[in-house]
C-alpha positions in Angstrom: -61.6 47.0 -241.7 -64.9 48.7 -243.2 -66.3 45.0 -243.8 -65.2 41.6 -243.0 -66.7 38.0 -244.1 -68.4 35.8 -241.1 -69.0 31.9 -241.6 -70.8 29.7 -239.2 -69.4 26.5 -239.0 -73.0 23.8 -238.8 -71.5 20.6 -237.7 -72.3 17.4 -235.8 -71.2 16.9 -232.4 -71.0 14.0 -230.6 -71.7 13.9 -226.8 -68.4 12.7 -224.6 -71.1 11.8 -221.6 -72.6 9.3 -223.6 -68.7 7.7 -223.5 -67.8 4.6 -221.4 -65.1 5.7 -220.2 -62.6 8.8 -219.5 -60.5 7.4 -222.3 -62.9 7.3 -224.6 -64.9 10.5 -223.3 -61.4 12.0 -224.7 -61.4 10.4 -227.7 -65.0 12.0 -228.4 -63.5 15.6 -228.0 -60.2 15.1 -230.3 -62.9 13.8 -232.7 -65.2 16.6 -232.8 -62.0 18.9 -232.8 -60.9 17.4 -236.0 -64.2 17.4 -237.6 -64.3 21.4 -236.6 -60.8 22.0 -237.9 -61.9 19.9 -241.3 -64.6 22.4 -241.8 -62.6 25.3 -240.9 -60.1 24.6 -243.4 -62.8 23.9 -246.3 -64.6 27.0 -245.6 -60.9 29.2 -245.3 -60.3 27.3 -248.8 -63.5 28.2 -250.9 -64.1 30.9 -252.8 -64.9 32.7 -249.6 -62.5 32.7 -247.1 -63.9 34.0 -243.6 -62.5 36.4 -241.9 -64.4 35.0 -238.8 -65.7 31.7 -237.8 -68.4 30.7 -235.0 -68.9 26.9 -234.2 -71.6 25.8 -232.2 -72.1 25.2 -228.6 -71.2 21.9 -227.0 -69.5 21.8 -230.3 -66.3 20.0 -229.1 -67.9 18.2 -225.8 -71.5 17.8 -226.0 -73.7 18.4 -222.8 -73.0 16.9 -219.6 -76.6 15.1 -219.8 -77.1 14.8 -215.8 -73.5 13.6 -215.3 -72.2 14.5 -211.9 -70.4 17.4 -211.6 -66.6 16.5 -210.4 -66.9 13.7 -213.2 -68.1 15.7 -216.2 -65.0 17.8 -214.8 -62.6 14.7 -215.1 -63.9 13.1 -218.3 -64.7 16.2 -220.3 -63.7 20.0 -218.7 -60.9 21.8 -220.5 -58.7 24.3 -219.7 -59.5 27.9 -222.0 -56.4 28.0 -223.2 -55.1 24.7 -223.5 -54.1 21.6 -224.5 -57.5 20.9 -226.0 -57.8 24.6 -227.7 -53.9 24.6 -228.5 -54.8 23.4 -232.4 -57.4 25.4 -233.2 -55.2 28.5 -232.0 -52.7 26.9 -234.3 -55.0 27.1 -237.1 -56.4 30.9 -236.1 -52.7 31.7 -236.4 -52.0 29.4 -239.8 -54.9 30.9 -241.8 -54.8 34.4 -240.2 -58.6 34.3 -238.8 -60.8 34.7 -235.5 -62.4 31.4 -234.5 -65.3 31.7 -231.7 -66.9 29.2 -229.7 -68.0 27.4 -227.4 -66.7 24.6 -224.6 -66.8 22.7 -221.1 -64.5 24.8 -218.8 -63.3 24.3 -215.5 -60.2 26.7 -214.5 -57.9 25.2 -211.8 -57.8 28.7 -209.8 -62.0 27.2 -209.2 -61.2 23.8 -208.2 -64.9 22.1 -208.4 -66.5 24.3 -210.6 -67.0 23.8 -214.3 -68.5 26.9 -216.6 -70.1 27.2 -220.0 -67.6 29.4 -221.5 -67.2 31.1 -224.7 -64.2 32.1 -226.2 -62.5 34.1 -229.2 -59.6 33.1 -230.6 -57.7 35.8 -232.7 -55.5 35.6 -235.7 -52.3 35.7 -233.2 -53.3 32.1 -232.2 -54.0 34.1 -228.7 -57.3 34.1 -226.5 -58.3 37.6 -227.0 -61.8 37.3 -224.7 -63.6 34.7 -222.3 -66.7 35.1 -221.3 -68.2 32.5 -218.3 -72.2 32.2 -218.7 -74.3 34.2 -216.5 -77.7 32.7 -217.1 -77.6 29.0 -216.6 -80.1 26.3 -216.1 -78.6 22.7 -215.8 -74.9 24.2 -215.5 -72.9 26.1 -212.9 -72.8 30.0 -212.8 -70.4 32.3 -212.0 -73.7 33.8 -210.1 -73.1 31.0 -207.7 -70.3 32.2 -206.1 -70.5 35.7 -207.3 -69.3 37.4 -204.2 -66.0 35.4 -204.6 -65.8 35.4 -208.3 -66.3 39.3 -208.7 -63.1 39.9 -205.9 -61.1 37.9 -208.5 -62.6 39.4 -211.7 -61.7 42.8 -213.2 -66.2 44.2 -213.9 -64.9 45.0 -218.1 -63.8 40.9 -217.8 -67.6 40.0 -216.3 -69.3 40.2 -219.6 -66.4 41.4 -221.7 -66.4 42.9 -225.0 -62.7 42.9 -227.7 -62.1 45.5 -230.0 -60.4 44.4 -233.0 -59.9 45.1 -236.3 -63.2 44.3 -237.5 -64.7 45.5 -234.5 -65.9 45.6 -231.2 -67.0 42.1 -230.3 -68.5 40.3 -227.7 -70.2 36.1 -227.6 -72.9 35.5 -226.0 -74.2 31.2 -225.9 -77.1 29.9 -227.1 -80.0 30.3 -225.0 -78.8 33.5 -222.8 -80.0 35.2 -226.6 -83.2 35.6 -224.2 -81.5 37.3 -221.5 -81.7 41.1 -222.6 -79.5 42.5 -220.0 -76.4 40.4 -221.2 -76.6 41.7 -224.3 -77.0 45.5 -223.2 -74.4 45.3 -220.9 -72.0 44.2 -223.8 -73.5 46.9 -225.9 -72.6 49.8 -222.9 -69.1 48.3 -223.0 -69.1 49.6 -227.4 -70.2 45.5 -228.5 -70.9 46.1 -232.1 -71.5 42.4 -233.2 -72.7 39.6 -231.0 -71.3 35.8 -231.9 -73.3 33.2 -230.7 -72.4 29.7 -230.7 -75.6 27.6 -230.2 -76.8 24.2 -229.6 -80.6 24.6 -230.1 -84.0 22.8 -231.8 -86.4 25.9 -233.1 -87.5 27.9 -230.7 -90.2 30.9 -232.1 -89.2 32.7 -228.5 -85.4 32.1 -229.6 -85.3 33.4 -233.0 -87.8 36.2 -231.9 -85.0 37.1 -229.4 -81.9 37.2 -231.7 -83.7 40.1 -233.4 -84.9 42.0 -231.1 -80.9 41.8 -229.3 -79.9 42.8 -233.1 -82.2 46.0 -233.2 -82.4 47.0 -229.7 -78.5 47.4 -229.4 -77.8 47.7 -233.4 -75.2 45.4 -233.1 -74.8 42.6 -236.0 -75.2 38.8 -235.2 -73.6 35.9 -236.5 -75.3 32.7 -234.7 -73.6 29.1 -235.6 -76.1 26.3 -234.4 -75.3 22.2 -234.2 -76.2 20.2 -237.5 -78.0 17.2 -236.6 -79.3 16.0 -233.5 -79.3 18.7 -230.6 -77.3 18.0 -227.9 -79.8 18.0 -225.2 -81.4 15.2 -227.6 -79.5 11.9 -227.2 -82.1 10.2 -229.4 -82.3 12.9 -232.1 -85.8 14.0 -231.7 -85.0 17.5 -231.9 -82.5 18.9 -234.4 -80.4 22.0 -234.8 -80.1 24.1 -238.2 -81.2 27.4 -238.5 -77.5 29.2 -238.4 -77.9 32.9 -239.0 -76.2 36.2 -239.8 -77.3 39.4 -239.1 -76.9 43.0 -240.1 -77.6 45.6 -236.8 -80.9 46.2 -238.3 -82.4 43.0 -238.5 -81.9 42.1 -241.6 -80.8 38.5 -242.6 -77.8 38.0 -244.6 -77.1 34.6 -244.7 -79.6 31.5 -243.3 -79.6 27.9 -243.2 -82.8 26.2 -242.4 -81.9 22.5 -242.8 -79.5 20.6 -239.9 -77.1 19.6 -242.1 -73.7 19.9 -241.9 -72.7 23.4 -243.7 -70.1 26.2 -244.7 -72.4 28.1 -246.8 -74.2 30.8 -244.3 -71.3 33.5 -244.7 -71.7 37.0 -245.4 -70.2 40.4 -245.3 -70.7 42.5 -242.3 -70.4 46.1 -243.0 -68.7 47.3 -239.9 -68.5 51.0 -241.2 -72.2 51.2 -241.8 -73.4 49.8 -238.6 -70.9 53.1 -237.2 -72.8 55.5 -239.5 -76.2 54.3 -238.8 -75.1 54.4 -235.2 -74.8 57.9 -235.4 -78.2 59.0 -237.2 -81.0 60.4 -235.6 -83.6 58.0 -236.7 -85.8 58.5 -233.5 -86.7 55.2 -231.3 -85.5 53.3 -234.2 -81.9 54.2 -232.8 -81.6 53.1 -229.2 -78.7 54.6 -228.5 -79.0 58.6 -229.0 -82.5 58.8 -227.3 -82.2 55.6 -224.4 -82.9 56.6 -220.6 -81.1 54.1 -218.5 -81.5 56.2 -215.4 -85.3 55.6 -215.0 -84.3 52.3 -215.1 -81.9 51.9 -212.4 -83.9 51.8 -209.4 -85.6 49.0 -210.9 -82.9 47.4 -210.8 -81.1 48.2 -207.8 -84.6 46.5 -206.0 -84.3 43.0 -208.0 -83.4 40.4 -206.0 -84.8 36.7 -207.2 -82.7 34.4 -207.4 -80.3 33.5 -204.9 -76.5 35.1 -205.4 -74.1 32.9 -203.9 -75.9 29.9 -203.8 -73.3 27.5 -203.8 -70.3 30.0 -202.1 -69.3 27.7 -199.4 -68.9 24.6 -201.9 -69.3 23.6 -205.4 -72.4 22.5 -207.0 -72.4 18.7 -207.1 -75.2 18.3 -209.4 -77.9 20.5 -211.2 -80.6 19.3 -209.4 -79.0 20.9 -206.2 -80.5 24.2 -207.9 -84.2 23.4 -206.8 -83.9 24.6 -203.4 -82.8 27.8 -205.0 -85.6 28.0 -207.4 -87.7 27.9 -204.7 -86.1 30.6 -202.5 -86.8 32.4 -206.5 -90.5 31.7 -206.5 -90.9 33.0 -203.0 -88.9 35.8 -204.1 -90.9 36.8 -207.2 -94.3 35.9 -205.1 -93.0 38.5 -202.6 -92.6 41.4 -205.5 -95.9 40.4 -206.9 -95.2 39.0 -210.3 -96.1 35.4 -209.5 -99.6 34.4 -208.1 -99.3 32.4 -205.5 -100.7 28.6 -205.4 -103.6 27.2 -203.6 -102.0 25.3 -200.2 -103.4 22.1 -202.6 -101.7 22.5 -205.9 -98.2 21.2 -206.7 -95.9 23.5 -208.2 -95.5 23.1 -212.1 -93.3 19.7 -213.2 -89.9 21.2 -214.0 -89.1 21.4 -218.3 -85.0 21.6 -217.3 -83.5 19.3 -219.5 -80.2 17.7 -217.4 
């Protein structure tokens, strides 16, 4: 395919931890499943049919919102595929489309461990990629038990990429946008458009980011956010909005400011041009004919901040377990020189995770 249509799906999402019970935590997931599937089938029915659709993060489940971690597992984890995905592989396969997103996994080969996964579903009704989440903050990581996850895991299945008919693609969640090495990692692998499912209020640092991953790897973006209330915002402070689709050089094709509910950010991506444009000599503009990775490398090869294998010998039982390892991170990045370190009198900074 030379071009192909993208749609982000802007829907509401209720949160299952805010359930009373496993039963109704459930109930809260088939519900946000058929409210996806609704607007999946109005947008494949417009004038405009997708080719692609990305739904938000938390878009089925919600966030766990401090719950502990072996019952977020039992009243909201899924299998990627399964029972819970099953219809909207069904519909991938009735209407002939990819669907990406976003959902609460926990994979019975890692009893105790949940992951923020992302996920493409192709027009076979088939999984075609899964991608675990690196960079966490109030979730587990692979990074946690990365010397036992990496024996298990193929490195092109670490951050994968899928090539496809309309291209080489790779999904990337919500706020690991900031996290450049994801992105260029997927890029070395051939990514040519980045999905990303996100649950997010505005965020200047955020938007900055999804255009500098856009033009620093000329890859293409399409970016489906939450309508309504964030999930990290139980009492709708902050809201989401603010879907967006990108062409590899940074130019916007389609936007929704407003947090409603919406089908209407869809555009064309021009697969064949982002090829050719690849391929043109248009000095640091194009980061791929003149990049030097190797000066980079020993960089690199010296980082060592936060912890790897923090939680090897046992799950994470809940997020605030991590502080021990942010502090092992601080001492860490005090050692290298890039933070100062305090007077013996001063507290460290009150933490901003939201749980």
């Amino acid at each position: 395919m030379t071009s192909w249509r993208a749609t982000c799906i802007q829907m509401k999402s209720a949160r299952a931890a805010q359930a009373k019970s496993r039963a109704e935590a459930r109930a809260v997931i088939a519900m946000n499943r058929d409210k996806l599937i609704s607007m999946i089938n109005a947008a494949c029915a417009s004038g405009q049919k997708p080719d692609l659709v990305v739904f938000p993060e938390f878009g089925m489940q919600g966030p766990p919102l401090g719950m502990e971690v072996d019952q977020w597992i039992d009243w909201a984890c899924m299998e990627v595929p399964g029972p819970e995905t099953a219809p909207l592989q069904d519909l991938a396969r009735r209407q002939g489309i990819y669907i990406v997103g976003n959902a609460f996994e926990a994979p019975g080969k890692f009893p105790g461990r949940y992951f923020n996964t992302s996920f493409i579903i192709g027009p076979t009704g088939d999984v075609i990629l899964l991608y675990r989440r690196v960079n966490t903050a109030a979730f587990p990581s692979v990074h946690d038990f990365r010397t036992d996850y990496l024996k298990v895991t193929p490195q092109d299945q670490v951050m994968p990429v899928v090539d496809t008919p309309l291209g080489k693609l790779c999904v990337i969640a919500c706020g690991e946008i900031t996290v450049p090495e994801v992105a260029r990692c997927m890029m070395m692998q051939g990514a040519e458009v980045i999905l990303h499912p996100t649950n997010s209020r505005h965020s200047a640092a955020q938007e900055a980011a999804k255009l500098c991953r856009v033009t620093e790897n000329m890859c293409a973006m399409v970016s489906g956010n939450v309508a309504g209330p964030i999930g990290f915002s139980p009492d709708g402070t902050f809201t989401g909005g603010r879907s967006h689709i990108l062409d590899h050089l940074g130019n916007t094709l389609a936007f929704e400011e407003s947090a409603e509910e919406s089908i209407g950010v869809s555009a064309v991506i021009d697969i064949d041009k982002l090829r050719r444009d690849r391929r043109a000599d248009t000095g640091l503009s194009n980061p791929h004919l003149r990049a030097r990775y190797e000066m980079y490398v020993p960089f690199y090869e010296q980082a060592r901040f936060y912890p790897a294998d923090g939680f090897l010998e046992r799950p994470m039982k809940h997020a605030s377990e991590t502080e021990a390892l942010i502090a092992r991170a601080r001492g860490n990045l005090e050692a290298a020189g890039i933070l100062t370190p305090l007077p013996a009198d001063e507290a460290e900074p009150v933490s901003t995770v939201e749980l």
